[in-house]
N, C-alpha and C positions, 0 to 999 in steps of 0.2 A: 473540573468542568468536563462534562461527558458530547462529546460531536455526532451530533446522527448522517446520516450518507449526506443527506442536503446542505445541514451546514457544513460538512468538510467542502461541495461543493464552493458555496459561497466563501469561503478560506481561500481554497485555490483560486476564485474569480478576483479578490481584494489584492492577493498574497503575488500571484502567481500566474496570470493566466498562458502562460505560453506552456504551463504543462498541463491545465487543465483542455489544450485543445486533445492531446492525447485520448483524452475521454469520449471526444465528439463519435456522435454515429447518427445514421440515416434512419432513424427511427419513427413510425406514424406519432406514437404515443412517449419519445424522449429526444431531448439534444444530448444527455451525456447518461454515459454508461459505466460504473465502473466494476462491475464483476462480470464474469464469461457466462452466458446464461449456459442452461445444462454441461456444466463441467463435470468433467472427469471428478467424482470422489475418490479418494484413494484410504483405506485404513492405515493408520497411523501404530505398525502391531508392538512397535520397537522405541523406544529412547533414541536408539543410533539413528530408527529409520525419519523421526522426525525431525532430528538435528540438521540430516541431509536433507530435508523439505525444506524446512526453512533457512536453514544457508543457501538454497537456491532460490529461494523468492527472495531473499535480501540481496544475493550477488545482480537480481534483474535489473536494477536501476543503474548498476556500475557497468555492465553489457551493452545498457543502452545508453551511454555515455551520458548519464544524468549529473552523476557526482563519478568521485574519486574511490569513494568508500562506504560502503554499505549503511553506515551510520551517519552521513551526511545525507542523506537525503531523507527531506520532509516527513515524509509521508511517509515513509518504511517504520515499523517495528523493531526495526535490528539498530534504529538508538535506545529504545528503551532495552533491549537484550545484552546489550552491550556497556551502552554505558548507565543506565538506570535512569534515562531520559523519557517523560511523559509529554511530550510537547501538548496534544491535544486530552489528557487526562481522562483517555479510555483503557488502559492496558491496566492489570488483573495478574497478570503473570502468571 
């Protein structure tokens, strides 16, 4: 089963909502936001240099004292990278 940005929304409202406050912003046209609008793209020119991308977006949840371990938390990628875990049955690999 594939999640669009809405229903992971409503996940976190049913699931979770003390992280989905995380998401809140003062917006005319939204209550939650979850990607950085005009963000930095970065090319991706390397194997190595992507590894080190995404170990750093998987290490954010453990910096921000979410979980313990990069694959313990929810919403990260880095259960299915890791352990072969699809919780929401969007990942492709």
């Amino acid at each position: 089963m594939k999640f669009t940005v809405q229903q992971m929304k409503f996940e976190l409202m049913k699931s979770d909502d003390y992280y989905l406050q995380d998401f809140k912003v003062k917006k005319d046209d939204r209550v939650f936001q979850f990607w950085k609008k005009n963000a930095l793209s970065v090319e991706l020119f390397s194997e190595k240099f992507f590894v080190q991308k995404m170990n750093y977006i998987h290490d954010n949840p453990v910096k921000a004292g979410k979980c313990i371990f990069p694959e313990d938390y929810k919403y990260s990628s880095a259960s299915y990278y890791n352990c072969g875990d699809d919780y929401f049955g969007i990942m492709t690999g």
